[in-house]
C-alpha positions in Angstrom: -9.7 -8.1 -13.9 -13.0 -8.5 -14.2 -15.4 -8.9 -11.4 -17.4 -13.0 -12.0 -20.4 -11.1 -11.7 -20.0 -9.3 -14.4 -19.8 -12.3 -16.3 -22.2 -14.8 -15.6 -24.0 -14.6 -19.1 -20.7 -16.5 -20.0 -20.6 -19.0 -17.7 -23.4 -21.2 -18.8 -21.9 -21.3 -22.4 -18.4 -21.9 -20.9 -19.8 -24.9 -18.8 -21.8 -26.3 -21.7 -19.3 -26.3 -24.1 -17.1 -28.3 -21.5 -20.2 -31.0 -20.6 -20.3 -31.6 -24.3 -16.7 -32.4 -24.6 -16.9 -34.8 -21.5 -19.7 -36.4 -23.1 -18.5 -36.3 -26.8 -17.7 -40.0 -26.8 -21.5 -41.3 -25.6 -22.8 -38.7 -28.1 -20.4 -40.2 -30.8 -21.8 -44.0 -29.3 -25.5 -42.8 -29.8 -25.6 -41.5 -33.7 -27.7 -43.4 -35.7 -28.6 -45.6 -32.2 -32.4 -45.3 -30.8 -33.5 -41.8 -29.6 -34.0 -42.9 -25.9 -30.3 -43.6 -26.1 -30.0 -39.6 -26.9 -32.6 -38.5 -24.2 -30.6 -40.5 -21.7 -27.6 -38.7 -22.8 -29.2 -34.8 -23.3 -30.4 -35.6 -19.9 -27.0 -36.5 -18.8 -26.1 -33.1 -20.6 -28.6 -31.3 -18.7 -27.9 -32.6 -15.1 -23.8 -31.6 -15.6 -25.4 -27.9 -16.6 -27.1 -27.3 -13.6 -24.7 -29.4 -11.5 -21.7 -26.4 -12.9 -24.3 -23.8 -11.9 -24.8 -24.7 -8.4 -21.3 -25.2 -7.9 -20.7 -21.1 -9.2 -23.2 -20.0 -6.8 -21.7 -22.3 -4.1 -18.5 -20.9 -4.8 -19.3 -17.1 -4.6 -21.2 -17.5 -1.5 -17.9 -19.0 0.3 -16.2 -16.1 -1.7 -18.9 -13.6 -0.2 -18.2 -15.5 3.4 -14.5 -15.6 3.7 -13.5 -12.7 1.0 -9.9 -11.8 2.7 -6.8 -13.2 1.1 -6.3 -14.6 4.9 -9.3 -16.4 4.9 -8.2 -18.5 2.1 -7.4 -22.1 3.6 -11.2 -21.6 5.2 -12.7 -21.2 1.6 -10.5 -23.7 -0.1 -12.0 -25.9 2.1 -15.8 -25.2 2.1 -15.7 -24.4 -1.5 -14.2 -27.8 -2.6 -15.8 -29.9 -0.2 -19.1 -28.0 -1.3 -18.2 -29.1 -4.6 -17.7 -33.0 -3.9 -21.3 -32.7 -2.1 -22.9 -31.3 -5.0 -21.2 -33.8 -7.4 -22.8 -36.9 -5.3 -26.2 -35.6 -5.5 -26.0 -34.6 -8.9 -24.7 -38.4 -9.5 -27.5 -39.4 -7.2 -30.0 -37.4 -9.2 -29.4 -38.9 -12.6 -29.8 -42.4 -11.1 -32.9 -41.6 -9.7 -34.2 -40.2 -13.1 -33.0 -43.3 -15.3 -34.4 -45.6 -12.8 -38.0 -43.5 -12.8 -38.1 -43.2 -16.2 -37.3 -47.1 -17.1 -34.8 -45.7 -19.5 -32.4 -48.4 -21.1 -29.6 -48.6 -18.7 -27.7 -51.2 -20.9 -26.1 -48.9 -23.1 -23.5 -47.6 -20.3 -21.1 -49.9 -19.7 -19.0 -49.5 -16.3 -15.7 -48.5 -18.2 -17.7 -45.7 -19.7 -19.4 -44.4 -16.5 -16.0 -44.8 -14.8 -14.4 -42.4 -17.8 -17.2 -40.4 -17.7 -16.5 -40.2 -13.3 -13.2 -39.5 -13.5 -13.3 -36.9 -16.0 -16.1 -34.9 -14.3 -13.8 -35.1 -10.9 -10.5 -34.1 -12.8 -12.5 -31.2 -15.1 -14.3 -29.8 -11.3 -10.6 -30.0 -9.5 -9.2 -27.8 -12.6 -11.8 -26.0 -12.8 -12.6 -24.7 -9.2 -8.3 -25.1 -9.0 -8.4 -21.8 -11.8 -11.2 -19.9 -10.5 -9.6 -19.7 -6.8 -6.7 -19.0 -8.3 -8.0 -15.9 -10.0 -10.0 -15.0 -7.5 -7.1 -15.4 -4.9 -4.6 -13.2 -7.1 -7.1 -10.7 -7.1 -7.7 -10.1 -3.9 -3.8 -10.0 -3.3 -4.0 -7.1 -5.6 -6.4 -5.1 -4.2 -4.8 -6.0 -0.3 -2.0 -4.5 -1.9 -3.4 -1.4 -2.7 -5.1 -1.3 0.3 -2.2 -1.6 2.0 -0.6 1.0 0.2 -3.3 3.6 0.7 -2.7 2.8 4.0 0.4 3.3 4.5 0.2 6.6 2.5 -2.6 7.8 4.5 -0.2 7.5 7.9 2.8 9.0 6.4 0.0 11.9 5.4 -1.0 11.7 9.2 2.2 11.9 10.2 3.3 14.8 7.9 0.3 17.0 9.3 0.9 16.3 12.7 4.8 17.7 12.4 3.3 21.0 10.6 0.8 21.3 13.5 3.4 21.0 15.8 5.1 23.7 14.0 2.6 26.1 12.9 0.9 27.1 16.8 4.3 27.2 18.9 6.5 28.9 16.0 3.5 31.4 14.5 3.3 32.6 18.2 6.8 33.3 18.8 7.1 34.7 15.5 4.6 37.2 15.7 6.1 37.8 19.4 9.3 38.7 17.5 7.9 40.7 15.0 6.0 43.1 17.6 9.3 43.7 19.2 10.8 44.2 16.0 7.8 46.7 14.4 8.9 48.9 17.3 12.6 48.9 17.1 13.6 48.4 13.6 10.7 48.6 11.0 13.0 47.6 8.1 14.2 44.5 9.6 10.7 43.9 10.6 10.0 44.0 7.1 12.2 41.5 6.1 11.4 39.5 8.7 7.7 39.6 7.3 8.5 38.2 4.4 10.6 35.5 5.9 7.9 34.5 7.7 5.5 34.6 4.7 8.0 31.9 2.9 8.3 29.7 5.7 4.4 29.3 5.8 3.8 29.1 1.5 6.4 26.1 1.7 4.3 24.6 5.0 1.1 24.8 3.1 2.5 23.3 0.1 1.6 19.8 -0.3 3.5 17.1 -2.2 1.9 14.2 -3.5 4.5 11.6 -2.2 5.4 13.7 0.8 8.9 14.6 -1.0 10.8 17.6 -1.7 13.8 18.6 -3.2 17.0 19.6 -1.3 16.9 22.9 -3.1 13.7 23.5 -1.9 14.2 22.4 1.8 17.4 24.5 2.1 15.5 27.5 0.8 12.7 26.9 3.3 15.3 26.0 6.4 17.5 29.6 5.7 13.7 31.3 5.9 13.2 29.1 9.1 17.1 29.6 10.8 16.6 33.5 10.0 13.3 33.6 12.2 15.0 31.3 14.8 17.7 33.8 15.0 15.4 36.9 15.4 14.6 35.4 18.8 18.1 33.5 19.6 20.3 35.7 18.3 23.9 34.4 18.2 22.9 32.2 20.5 23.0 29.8 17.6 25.9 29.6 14.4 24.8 28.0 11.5 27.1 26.3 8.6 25.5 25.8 5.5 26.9 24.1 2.7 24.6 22.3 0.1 26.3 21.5 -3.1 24.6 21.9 -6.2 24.5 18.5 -7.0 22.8 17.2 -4.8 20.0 20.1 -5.5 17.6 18.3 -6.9 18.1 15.0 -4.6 15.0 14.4 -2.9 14.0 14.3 1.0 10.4 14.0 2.9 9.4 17.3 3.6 10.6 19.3 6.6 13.7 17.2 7.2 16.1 19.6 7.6 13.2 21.5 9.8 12.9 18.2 12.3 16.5 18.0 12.5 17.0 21.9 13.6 14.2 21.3 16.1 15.5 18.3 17.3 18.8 20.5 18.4 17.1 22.9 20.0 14.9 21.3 21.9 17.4 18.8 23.2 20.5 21.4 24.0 21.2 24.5 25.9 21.0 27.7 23.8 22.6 30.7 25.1 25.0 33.7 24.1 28.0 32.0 26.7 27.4 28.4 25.4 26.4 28.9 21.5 24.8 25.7 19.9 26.5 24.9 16.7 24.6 24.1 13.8 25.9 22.5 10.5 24.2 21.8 7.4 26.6 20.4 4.6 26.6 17.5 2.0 29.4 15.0 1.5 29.1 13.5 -2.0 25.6 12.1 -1.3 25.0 12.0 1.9 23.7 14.8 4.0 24.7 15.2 7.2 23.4 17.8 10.0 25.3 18.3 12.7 24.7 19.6 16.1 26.9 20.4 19.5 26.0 18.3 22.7 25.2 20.7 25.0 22.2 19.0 26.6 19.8 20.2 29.1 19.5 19.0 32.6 15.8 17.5 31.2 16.4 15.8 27.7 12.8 17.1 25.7 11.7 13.9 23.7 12.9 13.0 20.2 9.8 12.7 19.4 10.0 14.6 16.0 13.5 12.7 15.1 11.7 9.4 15.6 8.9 10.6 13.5 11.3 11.4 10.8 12.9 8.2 10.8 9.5 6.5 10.2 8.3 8.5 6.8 11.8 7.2 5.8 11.0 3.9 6.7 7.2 5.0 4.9 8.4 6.0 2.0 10.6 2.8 1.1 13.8 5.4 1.6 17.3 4.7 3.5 16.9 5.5 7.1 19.0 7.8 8.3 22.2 7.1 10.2 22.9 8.6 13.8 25.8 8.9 15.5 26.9 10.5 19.0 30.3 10.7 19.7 30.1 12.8 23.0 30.6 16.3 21.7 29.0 16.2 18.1 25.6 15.1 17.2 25.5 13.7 13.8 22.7 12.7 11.4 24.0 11.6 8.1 20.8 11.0 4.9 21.4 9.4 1.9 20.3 12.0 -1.0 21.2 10.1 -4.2 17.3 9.6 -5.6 16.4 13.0 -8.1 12.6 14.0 -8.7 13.1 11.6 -11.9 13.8 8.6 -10.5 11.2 8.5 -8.1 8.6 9.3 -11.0 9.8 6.2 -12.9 9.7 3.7 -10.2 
């Protein structure tokens, strides 16, 4: 849509076109009649010109006062009633000039003048009735896109907060691991090198939706478990069943991640009392499981509540907990591929 600014060289030709169908019946009245019966009416013509211009410049300064798509009951009301003012005068004005000019009044009749009236006041209503109209619908577009840039510029807020939660606590354990490891075993600190080099090329990769597939973030969470178990050990047992249908399903990034944190953080993790981890999919859904084992001091869910909100961001079904005493369940729809979010 274009912006009325950019269009004001049509707006005189728009509101002369429409005076000169208003008037066509006293210009039809005055053909072949005395030629101070036409000035009277190109004068009439003239005054209904500049009365439509004032009214566009009234209109985008309430427009430039009260732009918001909330302010719009405030310039409904100045815009219109600015309207009726300008009307009056205008009305006012064109007495005056007849009367100082000792023009021949007796060509109007009242019928005519009342026609003329009530057209003008229907035609301004319309009139300033469409261009609110437009205007209003396009600033419900753009408050839409604002809204939306918005809202994609918190999940993105959100998304970089969760990898630099991960990237100072986990890069210094791992690297605490891996100088333990260069001394004792320098092939599996070799492996565990390039582990670690995976888990951080899929932390600096960004998504332009914040989505990734569940090929990818099973990939990246094996990559993640195996660095996990460097310093746990069998402190934790991991299940991991993904089936290949649900591959290219599509998740926020670092779900399975925030869920694997979430256990940890919130459960005893020892060789005697092994947490339990289980990542599967039942037709699609995907559910991670955890044992209840909590600690004496609960850490905060903050990262699971997190979670829940890109969902909620991204327009996606929230996930689904459930707590049965001994099992800690989290079960995610995952039946949206790459495609379909491309074509909606």
């Amino acid at each position: 849509m274009k912006n009325p600014s950019q269009w004001k060289w049509f707006r005189p030709l728009v509101i002369l076109i429409w005076t000169l169908l208003l008037n066509l019946f006293l210009v039809q009245k005055f053909i072949g009649s005395q030629w101070k019966s036409v000035t009277i009416t190109l004068a009439w013509l003239g005054c209904a010109l500049i009365t439509w211009q004032l009214m566009a410049l009234w209109s985008e300064r309430w427009r430039a006062r009260f732009p918001d798509i909330t302010q719009t009951r405030q310039r409904i009301f100045g815009t219109f009633s600015g309207y009726l003012v300008i009307e009056v005068l205008s009305q006012g004005f064109f007495f005056l000039l007849v009367y100082l000019a000792r023009w021949d009044w007796e060509v109007f009749t009242l019928k005519e003048y009342s026609i003329y009236i009530t057209l003008c006041v229907v035609t301004l209503l319309a009139v300033g009735a469409i261009y609110e109209l437009i205007y209003s619908l396009s600033q419900y577009g753009i408050a839409l896109q604002e809204e939306e840039a918005i809202k994609k510029k918190a999940l993105q807020n959100q998304f970089d907060n969760l990898k630099n939660q991960v990237n100072p606590h986990f890069l210094f354990n791992s690297l605490n691991s891996l100088s333990a490891l260069v001394e004792e075993d320098r092939v599996q600190a070799g492996e565990f090198l390039d582990e670690l080099s995976s888990v951080y090329r899929y932390l600096l990769h960004t998504s332009e939706n914040g989505l990734a597939s569940l090929k990818s973030e099973s990939e990246f969470i094996r990559s993640y478990l195996f660095l996990t178990s460097t310093r746990y050990g069998s402190a934790i047992e991991v299940e991991m069943d993904i089936d290949e249908s649900c591959a290219h399903c599509m998740v926020p990034m670092l779900t399975l991640q925030t869920l694997v944190d979430n256990a940890i953080r919130n459960n005893v993790v020892m060789k005697q009392r092994p947490l339990k981890l289980s990542i599967t999919t039942q037709g699609k859904q995907l559910e991670v499981r955890n044992s209840i084992q909590p600690k004496h001091v609960n850490a905060a869910r903050e990262g699971l509540e997190t979670l829940i909100a890109r969902f909620r961001d991204l327009n996606l079904e929230e996930p689904m907990l459930f707590d049965d005493g001994e099992t800690f369940t989290v079960s995610i729809p995952v039946g949206t591929t790459r495609n379909q979010f491309e074509t909606t």
